[in-house]
C-alpha positions in Angstrom: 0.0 0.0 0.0 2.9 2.7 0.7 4.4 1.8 -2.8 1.2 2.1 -4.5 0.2 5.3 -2.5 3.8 6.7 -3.1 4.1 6.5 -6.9 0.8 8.9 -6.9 3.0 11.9 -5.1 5.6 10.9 -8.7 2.8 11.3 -11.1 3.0 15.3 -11.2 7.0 14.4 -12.2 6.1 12.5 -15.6 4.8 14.7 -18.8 2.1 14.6 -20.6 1.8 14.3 -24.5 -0.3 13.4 -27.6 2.7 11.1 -29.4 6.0 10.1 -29.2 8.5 12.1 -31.0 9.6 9.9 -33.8 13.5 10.1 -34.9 12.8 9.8 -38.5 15.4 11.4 -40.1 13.3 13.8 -42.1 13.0 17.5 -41.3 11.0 19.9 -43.4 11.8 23.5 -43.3 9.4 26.5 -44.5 10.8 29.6 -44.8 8.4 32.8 -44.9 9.6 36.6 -46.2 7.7 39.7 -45.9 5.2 40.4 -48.3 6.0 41.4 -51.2 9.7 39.9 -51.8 11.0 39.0 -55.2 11.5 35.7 -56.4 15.7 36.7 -56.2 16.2 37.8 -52.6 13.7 34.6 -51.5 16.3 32.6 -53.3 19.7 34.4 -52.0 17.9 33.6 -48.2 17.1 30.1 -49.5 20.6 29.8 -50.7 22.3 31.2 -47.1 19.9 28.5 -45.2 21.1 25.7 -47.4 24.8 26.7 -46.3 23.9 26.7 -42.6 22.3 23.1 -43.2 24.9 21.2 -45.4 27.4 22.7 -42.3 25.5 20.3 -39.7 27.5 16.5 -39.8 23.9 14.7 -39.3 22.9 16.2 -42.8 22.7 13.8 -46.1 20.6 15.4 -48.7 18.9 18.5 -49.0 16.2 19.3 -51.5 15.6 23.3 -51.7 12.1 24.7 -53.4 11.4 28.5 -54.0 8.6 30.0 -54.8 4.8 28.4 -55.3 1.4 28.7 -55.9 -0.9 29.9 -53.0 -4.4 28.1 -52.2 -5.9 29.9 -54.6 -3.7 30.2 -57.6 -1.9 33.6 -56.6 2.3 33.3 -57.0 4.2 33.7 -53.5 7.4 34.7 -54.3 8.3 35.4 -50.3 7.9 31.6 -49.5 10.3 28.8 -49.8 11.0 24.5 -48.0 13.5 22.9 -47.7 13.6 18.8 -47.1 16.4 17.5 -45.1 17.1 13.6 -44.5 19.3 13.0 -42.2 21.8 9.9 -42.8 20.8 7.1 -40.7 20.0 6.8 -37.4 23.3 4.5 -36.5 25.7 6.4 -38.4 24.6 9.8 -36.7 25.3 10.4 -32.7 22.3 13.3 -32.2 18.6 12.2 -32.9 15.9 14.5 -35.1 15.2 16.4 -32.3 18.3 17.8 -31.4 19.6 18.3 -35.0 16.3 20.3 -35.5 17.3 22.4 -32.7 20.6 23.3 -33.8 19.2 23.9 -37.1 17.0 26.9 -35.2 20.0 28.2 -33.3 21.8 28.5 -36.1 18.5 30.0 -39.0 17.9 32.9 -36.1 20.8 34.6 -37.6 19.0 35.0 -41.1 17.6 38.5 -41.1 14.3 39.3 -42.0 12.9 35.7 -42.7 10.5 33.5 -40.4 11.6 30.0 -40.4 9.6 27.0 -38.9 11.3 23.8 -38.6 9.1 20.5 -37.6 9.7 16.8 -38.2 8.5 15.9 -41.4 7.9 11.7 -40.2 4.5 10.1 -41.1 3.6 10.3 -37.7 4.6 14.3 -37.4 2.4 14.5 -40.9 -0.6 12.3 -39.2 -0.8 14.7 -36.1 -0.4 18.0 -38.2 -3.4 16.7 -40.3 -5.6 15.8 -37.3 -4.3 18.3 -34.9 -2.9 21.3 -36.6 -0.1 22.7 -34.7 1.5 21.4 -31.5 -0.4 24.5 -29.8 -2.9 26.3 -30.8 -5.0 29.0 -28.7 -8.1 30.6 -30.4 -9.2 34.2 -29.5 -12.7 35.1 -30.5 -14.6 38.2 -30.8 -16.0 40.4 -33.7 -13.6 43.5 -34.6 -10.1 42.3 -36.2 -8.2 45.5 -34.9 -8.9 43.9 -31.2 -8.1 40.4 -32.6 -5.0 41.7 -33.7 -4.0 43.3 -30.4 -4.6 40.3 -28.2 -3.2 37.9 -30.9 0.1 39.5 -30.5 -0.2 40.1 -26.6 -1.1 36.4 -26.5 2.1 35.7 -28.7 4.4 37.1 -26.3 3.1 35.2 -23.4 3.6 32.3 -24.7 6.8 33.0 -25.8 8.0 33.8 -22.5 7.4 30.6 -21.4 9.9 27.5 -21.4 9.9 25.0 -23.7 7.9 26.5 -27.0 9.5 27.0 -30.2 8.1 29.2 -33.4 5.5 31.2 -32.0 3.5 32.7 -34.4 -0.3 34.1 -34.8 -2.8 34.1 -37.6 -2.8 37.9 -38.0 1.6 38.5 -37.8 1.7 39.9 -41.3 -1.0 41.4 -43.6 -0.8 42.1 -47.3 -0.6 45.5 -48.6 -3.6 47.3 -50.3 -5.2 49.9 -52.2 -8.4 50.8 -50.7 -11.4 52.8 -52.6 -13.4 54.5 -50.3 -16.3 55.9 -51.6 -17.9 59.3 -51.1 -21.4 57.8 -51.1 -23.5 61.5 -50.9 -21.0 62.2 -54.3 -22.2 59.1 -56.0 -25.2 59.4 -55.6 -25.5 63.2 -56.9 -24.5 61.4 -59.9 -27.0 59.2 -59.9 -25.0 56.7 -59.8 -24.4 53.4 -57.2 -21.1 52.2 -55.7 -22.2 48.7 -57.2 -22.0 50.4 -60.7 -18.5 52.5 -60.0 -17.1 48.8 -59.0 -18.7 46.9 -61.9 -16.8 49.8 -64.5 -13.7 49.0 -61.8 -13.5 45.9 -61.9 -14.1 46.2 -66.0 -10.2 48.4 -65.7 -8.7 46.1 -63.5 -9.7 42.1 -64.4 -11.2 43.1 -67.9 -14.9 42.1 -69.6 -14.4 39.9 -72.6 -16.0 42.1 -75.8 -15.5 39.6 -78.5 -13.9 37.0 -80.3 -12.1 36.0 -83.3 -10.8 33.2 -84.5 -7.5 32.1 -84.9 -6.3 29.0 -86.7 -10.2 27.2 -85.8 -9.0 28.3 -82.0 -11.9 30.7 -80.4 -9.6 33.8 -78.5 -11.1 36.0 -76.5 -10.3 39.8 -77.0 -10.4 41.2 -73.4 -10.9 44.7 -72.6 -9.0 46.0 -69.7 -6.4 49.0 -69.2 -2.4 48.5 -70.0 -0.8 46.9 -66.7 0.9 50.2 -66.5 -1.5 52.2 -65.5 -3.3 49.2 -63.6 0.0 49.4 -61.1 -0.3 53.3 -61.2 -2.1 55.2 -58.6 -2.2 58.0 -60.6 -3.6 56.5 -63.2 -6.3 55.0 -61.4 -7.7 58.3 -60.1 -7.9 60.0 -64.0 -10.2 57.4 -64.5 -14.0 59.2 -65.6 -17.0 57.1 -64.5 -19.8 56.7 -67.7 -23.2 55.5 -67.1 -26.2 56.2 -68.6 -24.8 59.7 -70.0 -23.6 61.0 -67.0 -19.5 61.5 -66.8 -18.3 61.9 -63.7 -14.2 61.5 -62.8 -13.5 59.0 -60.1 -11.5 61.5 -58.1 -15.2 62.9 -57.2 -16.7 60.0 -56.5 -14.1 57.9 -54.0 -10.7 58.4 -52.7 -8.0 56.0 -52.6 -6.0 54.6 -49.2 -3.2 52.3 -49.1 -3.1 50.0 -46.3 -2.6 46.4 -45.1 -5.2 44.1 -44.8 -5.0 40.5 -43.4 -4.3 37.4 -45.5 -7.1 35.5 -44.2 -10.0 36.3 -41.7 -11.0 33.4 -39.7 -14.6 32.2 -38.8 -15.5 29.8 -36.0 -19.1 29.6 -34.4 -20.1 32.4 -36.2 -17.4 34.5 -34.6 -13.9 35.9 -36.2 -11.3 34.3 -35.0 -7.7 34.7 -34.6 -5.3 32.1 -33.7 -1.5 31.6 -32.1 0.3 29.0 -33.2 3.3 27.0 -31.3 5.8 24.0 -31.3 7.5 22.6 -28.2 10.7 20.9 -27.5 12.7 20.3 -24.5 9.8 19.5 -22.4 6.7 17.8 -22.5 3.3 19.0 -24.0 1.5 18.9 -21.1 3.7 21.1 -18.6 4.0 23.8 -21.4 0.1 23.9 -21.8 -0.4 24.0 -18.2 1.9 27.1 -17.8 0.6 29.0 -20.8 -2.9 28.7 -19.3 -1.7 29.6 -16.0 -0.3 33.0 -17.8 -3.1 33.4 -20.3 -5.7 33.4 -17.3 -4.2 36.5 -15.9 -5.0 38.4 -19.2 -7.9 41.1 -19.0 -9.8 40.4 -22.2 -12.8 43.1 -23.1 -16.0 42.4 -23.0 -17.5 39.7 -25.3 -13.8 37.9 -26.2 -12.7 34.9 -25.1 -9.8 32.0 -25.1 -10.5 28.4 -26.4 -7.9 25.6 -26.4 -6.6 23.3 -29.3 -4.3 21.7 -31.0 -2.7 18.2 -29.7 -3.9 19.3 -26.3 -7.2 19.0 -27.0 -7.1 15.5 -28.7 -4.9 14.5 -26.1 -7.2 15.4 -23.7 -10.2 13.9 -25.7 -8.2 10.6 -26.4 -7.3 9.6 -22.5 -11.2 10.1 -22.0 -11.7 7.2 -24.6 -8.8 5.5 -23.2 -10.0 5.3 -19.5 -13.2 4.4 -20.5 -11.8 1.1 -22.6 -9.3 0.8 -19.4 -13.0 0.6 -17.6 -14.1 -1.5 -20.1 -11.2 -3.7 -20.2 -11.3 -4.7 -16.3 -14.7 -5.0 -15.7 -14.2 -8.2 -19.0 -11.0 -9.3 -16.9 -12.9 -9.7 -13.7 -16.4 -11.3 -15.4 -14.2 -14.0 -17.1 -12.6 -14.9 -13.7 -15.8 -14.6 -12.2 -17.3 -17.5 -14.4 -14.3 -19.7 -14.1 -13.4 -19.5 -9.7 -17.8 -19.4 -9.9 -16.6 -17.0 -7.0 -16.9 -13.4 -6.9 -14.4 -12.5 -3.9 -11.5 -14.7 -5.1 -11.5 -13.1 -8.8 -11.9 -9.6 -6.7 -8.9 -10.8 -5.0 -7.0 -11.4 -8.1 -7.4 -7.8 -9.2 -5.4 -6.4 -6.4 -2.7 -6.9 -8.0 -3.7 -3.9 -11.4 -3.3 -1.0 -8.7 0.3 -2.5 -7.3 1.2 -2.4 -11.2 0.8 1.1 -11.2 3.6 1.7 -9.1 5.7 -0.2 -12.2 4.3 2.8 -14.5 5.2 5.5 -13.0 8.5 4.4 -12.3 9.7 2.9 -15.5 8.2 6.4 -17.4 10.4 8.4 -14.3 13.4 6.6 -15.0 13.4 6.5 -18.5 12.5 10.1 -18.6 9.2 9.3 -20.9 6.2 11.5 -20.7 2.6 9.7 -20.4 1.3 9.5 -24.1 -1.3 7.2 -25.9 1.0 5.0 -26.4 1.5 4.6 -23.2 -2.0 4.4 -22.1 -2.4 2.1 -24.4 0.2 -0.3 -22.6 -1.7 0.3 -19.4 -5.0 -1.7 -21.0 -2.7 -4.1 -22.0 -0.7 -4.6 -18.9 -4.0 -4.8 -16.7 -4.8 -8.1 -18.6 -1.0 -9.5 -18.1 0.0 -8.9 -14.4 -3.4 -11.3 -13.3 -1.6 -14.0 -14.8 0.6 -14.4 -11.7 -2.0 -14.1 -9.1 -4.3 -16.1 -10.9 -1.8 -18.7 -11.2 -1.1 -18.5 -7.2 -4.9 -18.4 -6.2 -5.6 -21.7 -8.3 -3.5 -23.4 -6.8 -4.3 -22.6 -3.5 -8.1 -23.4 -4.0 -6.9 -27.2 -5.4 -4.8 -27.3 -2.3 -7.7 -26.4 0.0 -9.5 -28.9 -2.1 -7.2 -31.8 -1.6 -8.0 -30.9 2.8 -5.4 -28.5 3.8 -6.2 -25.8 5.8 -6.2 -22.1 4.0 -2.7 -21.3 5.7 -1.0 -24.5 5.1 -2.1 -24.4 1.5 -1.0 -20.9 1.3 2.5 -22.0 2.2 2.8 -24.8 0.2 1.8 -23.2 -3.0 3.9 -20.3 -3.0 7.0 -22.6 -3.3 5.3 -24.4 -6.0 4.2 -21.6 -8.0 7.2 -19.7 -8.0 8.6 -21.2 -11.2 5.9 -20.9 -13.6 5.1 -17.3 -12.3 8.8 -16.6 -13.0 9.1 -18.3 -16.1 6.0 -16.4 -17.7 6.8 -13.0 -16.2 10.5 -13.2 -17.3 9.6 -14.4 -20.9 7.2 -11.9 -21.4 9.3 -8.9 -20.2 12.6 -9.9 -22.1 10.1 -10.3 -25.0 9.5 -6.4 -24.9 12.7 -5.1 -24.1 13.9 -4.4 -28.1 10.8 -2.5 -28.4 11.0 -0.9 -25.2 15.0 0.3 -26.2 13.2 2.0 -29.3 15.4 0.4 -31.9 15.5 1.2 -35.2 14.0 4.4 -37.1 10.5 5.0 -35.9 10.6 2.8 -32.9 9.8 5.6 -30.3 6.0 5.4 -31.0 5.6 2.1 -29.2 8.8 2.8 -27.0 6.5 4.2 -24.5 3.9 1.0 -24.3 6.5 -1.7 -24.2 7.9 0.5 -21.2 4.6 0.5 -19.0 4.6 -3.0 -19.6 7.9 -4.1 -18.6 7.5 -1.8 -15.5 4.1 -2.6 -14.0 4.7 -6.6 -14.7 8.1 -6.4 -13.3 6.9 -4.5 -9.6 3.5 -6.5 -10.2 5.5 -10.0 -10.2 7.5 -9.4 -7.3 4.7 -7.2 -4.5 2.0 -9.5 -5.7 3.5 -12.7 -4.3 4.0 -11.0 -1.1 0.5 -9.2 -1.3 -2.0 -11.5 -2.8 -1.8 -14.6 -0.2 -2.4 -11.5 2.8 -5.3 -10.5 0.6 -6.6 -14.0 -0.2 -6.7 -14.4 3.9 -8.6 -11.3 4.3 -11.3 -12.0 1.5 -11.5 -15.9 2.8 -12.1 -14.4 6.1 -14.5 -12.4 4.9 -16.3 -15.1 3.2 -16.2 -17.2 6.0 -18.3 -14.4 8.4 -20.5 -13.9 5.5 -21.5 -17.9 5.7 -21.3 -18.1 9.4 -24.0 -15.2 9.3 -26.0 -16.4 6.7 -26.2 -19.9 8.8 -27.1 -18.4 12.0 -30.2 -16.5 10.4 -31.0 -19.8 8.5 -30.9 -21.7 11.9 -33.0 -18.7 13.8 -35.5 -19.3 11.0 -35.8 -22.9 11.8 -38.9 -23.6 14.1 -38.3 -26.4 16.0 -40.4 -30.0 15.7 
């Protein structure tokens, strides 16, 4: 009971996360200038990076790309990604991780780019897809100016605390833009309606196809537009004269242009804008970090109909250990029922699963010493170790009930089987544990996902095999005491019933 009870006060010294960090070999790198760079100075950073990278030993091949396409067909010459692989994992002394933090070190010296570097490994890519980033806090409310303020005030808390890496928000950066406001009492006086001025606008800027001709049994459109000279001229723009229905008004009367900067993209969720601040992690695990950011975030005044919402990893973590516990549930309440119908006993098979809470000691333990955090993986290993470490005590309490059976007294039998049984409950618990050990050591490129079960396993059977021989024959006593009373009780009553002939 004190080992059980004292591996609770080590629970708050194990992390919490969603998955294992995998050591892949594969690190992607996305590389963002402002708005607005040329194609040439994107490539000149791009070509600076790929010197810093090819300097780190662990690097084998690097694959460089400049430039794209964005989401919806516009060019982005201020963006670039770069693919690294690593050479493999036992020619190399540092894992992913700590290549990748070198790597960030080493890209903070590159002026005036913002460079994210992540693990590019299936299951990096799988989480990303499901879970976005590693962190991701959503503020809500309705005007973007105020979204924008507490986006970046949010930013720098969570920079400020250990452990996160590449904090950025969904409203950093906005693209420039030429506004046309319109002088609506003007437009009107000319009979006119700003949906007309933008139609004849929009007629300059995109062109209105007028015709066609054929060329070589090929239809080409014949576009009308302005020359892209004075479509990227301000001045240009405002000589413009406005005619509809007869009436000529210049465009100078009728709005005024404003440059500004708008944002890229603005965010909906419930029916609310939304603004969102994005982080990785490293060094620590998940859990910690999101426990200190909401400790910080919770002395933030927000106005008056804005508030904070939690994502990212942390919420499916979160969402996933619910399902988990409830198949742990699940899972022993199956164990307990089978043993139930074979002992045709419901205190012995009670007995039996004294032994899941001594395993937990083994948990904690084996994650504290092999500095894992508590993951999915690892919960996972719990379901499956609460079916193993009965084994043993069901093994013990057997044999005691044939002894008992064959007219030895509960102690005697006690005594005589624990000799007996020693063996087999040796021989299965040692199998099984040196069975698990490769996987437990993480061998091999991609290992560390199931590092994390095989550990649980190896720690609860191993403290489950040893207290459990000492613990189950005083708790067998105990419960065969109890069920003794219970029978001496029920036959008194059954005697007091009896009426005498």
């Amino acid at each position: 009971a004190a080992v059980t009870l004292g591996s609770l006060f080590l629970i708050p010294l194990i992390g919490t996360e969603f998955m294992p960090a995998q050591d892949s070999g594969q690190i992607s790198v996305d590389v963002k200038m402002p708005i607005g760079t040329i194609l040439a100075d994107t490539g000149a950073v791009m070509a600076r990076l790929g010197e810093v990278t090819q300097q780190i030993p662990e690097v084998d091949t690097v694959l460089t790309s400049v430039g794209g396409r964005g989401m919806f067909g516009g060019s982005q010459t201020e963006s670039g990604s770069m693919n690294i692989r690593l050479k493999p994992k036992g020619e190399r002394k540092r894992s992913t991780d700590q290549v990748m933090e070198e790597l960030r070190a080493k890209s903070r010296n590159i002026p005036g780019a913002t460079i994210r570097v992540s693990s590019s490994s299936g299951m990096s890519i799988l989480s990303r897809a499901f879970s976005g980033r590693a962190i991701e806090i959503s503020i809500k409310g309705d005007d973007l100016g105020v979204l924008k303020n507490l986006a970046g005030q949010v930013s720098d808390i969570v920079k400020g605390v250990e452990g996160t890496r590449q904090v950025s928000n969904s409203m950093e950066a906005g693209r420039p833009e030429l506004r046309l406001v319109f002088e609506r009492e003007k437009v009107a006086q000319y009979g006119l309606t700003t949906a007309q001025v933008s139609q004849l606008l929009k007629v300059a800027g995109d062109g209105q196809v007028v015709s066609t001709v054929d060329a070589g049994g090929t239809a080409v459109d014949l576009r009308l537009m302005l020359s892209p000279e004075a479509r990227s001229n301000t001045g240009a723009l405002e000589s413009l004269f406005i005619t509809q229905g007869g009436v000529q008004a210049p465009l100078t009367q009728l709005a005024r242009f404003e440059e500004g900067e708008g944002p890229n993209v603005i965010n909906r969720a419930s029916q609310s804008r939304v603004a969102y601040v994005y982080s990785d992690y490293a060094g620590r695990d998940l859990g910690s970090i999101q426990k200190d950011i909401q400790a910080k975030l919770a002395q933030l005044p927000l106005p008056a109909g804005y508030f904070i919402q939690y994502g990212g990893q942390q919420q499916d973590m979160a969402e996933s250990f619910s399902s988990l516990v409830m198949a742990l549930l699940l899972a022993l309440l199956l164990v307990y029922m089978v043993m139930a119908g074979q002992f045709e006993s419901l205190l012995y098979p009670f007995c039996i699963m004294f032994s899941i809470p001594v395993a937990a000691a083994g948990v904690v333990l084996s994650l504290l010493l092999t500095g894992r955090a508590f993951s999915v993986s690892a919960f996972i290993g719990v379901i499956m170790m609460s079916g193993i470490v009965v084994n043993n005590a069901i093994v013990l309490v057997d044999y005691i009930n044939t002894l008992k059976k064959r007219g030895l007294a509960r102690d005697e039998a006690i005594i005589q089987a624990g000799p007996v049984r020693l063996r087999p409950i040796l021989m299965t618990a040692l199998t099984t544990l040196f069975a698990l050990v490769p996987l437990a050591l993480g061998i091999g490129e991609g290992a560390e996902t199931q590092a994390p079960m095989a550990t649980v396993v190896i720690g609860g059977l191993f403290v489950s095999t040893f207290l459990t021989l000492v613990l189950i024959p005083v708790v067998y006593t105990l419960f065969d005491d109890l069920g003794g009373k219970i029978v001496n009780r029920s036959l008194r009553r059954a005697n007091k019933d009896v009426t005498p002939a």
